[in-house]
C-alpha positions in Angstrom: -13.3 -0.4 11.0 -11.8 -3.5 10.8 -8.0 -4.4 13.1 -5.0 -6.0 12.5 -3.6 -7.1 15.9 0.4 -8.1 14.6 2.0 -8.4 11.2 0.6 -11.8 10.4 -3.3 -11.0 10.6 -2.3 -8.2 7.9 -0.3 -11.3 6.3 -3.4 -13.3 6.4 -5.6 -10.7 5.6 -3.4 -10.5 1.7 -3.9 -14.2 1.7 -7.1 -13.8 2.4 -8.2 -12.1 -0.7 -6.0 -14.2 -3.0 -2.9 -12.1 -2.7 0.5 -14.4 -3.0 2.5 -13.5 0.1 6.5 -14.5 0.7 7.9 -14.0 4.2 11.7 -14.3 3.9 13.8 -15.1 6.6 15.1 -11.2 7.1 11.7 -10.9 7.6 11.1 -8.9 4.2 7.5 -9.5 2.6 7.3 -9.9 -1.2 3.0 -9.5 -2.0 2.3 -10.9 -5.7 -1.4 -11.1 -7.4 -2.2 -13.9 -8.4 -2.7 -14.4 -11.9 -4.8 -13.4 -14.3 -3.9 -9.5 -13.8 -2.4 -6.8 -15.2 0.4 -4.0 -13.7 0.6 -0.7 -14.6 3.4 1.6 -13.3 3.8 5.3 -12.6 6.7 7.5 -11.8 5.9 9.8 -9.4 5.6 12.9 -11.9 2.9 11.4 -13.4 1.1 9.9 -10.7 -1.2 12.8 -10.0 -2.7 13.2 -13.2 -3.0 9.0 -13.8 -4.4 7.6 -10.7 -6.5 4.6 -11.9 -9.8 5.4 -12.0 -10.5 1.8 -10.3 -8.6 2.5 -7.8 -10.5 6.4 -7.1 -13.7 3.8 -7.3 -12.9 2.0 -4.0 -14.0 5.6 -2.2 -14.2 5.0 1.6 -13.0 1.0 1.2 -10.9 -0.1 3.9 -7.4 -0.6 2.8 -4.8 -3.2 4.2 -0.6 -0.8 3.8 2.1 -3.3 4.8 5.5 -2.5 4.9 8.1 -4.4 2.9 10.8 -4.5 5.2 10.4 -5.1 9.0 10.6 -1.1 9.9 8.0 0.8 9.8 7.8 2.6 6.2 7.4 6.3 7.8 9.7 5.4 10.3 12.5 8.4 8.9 10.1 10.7 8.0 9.4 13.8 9.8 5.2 14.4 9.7 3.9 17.5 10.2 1.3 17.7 13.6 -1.8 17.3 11.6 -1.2 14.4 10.0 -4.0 11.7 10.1 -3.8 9.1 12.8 -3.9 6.7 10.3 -1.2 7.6 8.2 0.8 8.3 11.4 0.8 4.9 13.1 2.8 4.2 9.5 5.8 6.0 11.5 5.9 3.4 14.8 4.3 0.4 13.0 4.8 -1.8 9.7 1.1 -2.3 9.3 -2.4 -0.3 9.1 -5.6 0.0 8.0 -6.8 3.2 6.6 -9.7 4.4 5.6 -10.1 4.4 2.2 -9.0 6.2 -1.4 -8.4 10.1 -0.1 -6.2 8.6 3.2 -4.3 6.6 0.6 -3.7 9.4 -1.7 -2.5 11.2 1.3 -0.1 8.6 2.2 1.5 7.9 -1.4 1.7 12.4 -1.4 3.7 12.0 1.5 6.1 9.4 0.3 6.4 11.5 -2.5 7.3 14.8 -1.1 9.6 12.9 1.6 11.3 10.6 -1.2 11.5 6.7 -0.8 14.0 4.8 0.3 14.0 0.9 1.0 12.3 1.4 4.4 9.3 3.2 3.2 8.3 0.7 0.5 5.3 -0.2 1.0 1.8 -2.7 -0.4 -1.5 -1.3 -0.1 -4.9 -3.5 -1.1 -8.3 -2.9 -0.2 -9.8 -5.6 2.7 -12.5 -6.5 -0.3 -9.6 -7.3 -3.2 -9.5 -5.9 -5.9 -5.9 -4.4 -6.6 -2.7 -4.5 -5.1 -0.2 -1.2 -4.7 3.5 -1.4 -4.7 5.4 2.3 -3.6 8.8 1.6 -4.5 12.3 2.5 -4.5 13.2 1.4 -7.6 13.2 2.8 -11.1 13.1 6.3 -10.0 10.2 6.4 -7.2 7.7 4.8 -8.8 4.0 3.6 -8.2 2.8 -0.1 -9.3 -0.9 -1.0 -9.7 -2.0 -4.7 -10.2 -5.3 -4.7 -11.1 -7.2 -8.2 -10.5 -8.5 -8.8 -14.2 -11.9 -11.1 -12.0 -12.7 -7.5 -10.2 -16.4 -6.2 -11.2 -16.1 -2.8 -8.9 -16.6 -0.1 -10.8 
């Protein structure tokens, strides 16, 4: 499994796979695809039954989840004892790597049952590109897909 060592390899690691990435001075990240792609946004009531079949493609795919703000997105949650490792270093750290579609899935459940706030906003892309994720805050909880319109995974 690949490592991100601080908040600008997971920076560089966007960059890396064409993702446009703004650091502001509060130390907020804003991620953007680059164009030609296409979003599609979910509330969280119908998330469950329209998760992207591209995305359920990317299976065991390593995937890049960077918070938006400079805490940690599942810093005010309280996880229950089983949680994955993964999905736990969420709570002490504003960057991980997980391992792949079910972890996500996991992660964005989660979110779901905890309710967002502006902490636990949060990107998600696979290491490979493909898509980009945006959990929000805004317009009622709700889950963005950006879908690179170049990607060939299917």
């Amino acid at each position: 499994m690949a490592t991100l060592d601080s908040i600008d390899d997971a920076v560089n690691a966007a960059k890396h796979i064409g993702l446009n990435v703004n650091v502001f001075e509060d130390g907020d990240i804003s991620i953007d695809p680059y164009i030609p792609s296409m979003w599609a946004s979910f509330s969280k009531q119908a998330w469950h039954t329209n998760v992207p079949l591209f995305i359920q493609c990317y299976g065991d795919s390593e995937i890049v989840v960077i918070a938006r703000t400079e805490a940690p997105p599942l810093s005010e949650f309280t996880l229950p004892p089983d949680i994955d490792l993964q999905i736990q270093a969420l709570s002490s750290s504003r960057y991980a790597i997980i391992d792949g579609v079910p972890t996500l899935l996991k992660l964005i459940d989660i979110a779901l049952a905890h309710g967002w706030s502006v902490v636990s906003d949060m990107y998600f892309f696979p290491l490979e590109g493909g898509f980009l994720g945006y959990l929000s805050h805004h317009d009622d909880e709700s889950i963005s897909i950006s879908r690179d319109a170049t990607s060939t995974r299917r």
